[in-house]
C-alpha beads as a LAMMPS data file, in Angstrom:
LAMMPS data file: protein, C-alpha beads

69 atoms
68 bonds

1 atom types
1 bond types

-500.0 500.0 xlo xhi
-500.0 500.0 ylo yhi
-500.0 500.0 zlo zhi

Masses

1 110.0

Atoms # bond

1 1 1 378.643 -259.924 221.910
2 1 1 381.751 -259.462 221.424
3 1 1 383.451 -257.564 217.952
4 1 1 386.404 -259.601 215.965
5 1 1 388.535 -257.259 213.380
6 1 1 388.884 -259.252 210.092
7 1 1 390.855 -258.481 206.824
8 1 1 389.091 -258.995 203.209
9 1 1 390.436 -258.036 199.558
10 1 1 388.118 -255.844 197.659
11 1 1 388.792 -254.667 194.272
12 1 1 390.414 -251.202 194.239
13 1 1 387.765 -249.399 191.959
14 1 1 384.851 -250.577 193.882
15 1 1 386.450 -248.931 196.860
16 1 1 387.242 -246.103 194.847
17 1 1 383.640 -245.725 193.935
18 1 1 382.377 -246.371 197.416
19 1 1 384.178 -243.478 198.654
20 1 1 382.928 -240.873 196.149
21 1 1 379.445 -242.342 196.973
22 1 1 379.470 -241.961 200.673
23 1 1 379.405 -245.392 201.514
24 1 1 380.772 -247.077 205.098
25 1 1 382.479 -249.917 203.839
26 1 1 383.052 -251.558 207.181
27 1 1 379.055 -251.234 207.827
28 1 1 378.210 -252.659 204.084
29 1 1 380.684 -255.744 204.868
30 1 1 379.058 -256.315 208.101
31 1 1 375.862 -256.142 206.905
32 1 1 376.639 -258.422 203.587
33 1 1 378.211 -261.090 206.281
34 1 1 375.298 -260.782 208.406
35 1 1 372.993 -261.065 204.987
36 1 1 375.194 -263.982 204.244
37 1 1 374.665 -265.969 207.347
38 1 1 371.458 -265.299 207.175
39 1 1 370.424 -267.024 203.830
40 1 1 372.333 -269.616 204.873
41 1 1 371.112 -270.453 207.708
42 1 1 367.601 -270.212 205.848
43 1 1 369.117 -272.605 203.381
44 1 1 370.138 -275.237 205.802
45 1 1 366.610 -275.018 207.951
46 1 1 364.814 -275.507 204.679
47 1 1 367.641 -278.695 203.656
48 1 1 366.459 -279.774 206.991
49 1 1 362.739 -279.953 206.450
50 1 1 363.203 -281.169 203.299
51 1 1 365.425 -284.401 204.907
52 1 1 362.693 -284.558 207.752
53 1 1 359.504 -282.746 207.002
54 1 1 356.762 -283.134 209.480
55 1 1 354.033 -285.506 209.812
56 1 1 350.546 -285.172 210.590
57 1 1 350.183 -286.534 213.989
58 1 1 346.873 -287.028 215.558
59 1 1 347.938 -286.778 219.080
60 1 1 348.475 -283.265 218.753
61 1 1 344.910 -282.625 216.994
62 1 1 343.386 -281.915 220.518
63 1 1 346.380 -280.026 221.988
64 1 1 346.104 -277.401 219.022
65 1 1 342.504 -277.040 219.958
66 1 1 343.296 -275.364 222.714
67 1 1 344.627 -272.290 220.989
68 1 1 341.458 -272.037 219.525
69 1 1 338.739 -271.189 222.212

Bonds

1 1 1 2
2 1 2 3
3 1 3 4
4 1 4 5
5 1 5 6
6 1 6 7
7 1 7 8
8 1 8 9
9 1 9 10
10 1 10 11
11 1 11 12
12 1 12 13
13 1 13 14
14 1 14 15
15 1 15 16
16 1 16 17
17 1 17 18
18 1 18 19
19 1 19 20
20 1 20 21
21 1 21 22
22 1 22 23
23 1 23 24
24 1 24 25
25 1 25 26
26 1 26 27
27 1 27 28
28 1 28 29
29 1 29 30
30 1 30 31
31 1 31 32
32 1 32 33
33 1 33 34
34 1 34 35
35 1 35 36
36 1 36 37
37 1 37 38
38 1 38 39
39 1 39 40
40 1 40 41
41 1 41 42
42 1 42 43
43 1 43 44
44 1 44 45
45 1 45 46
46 1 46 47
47 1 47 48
48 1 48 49
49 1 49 50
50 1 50 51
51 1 51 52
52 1 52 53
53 1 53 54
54 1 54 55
55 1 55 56
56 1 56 57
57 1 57 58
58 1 58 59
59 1 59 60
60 1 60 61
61 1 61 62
62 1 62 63
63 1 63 64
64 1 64 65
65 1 65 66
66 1 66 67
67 1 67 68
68 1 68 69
């Protein structure tokens, strides 16, 4: 997959203090976006469910049998 450069505005003292703690900035970012798309995509499968939640159907009652021997 391919990498994309992007530009954010961070407060100056938090970078400050990011520095003097060893921390990567670029990694935390990516990993807070990653974090980020990750809850929502949680969010929206659960908004899903909720919309559409599934049904007991008795059709399948012998097809998850199989599983099972």
């Amino acid at each position: 997959m391919a990498s994309s450069r992007t530009t954010f505005t961070i407060d100056g003292e938090l970078i400050e203090r990011a520095r003097r703690l060893g921390v990567n900035i670029s990694a935390a970012a990516r990993k807070g976006v990653a974090d980020a798309v990750r809850d929502a995509l949680a969010q929206s499968d659960r908004t899903a469910y909720q919309r559409s939640p599934e049904r007991v159907d008795e059709f399948w009652t012998e097809a998850e049998a199989w599983g099972g021997e």
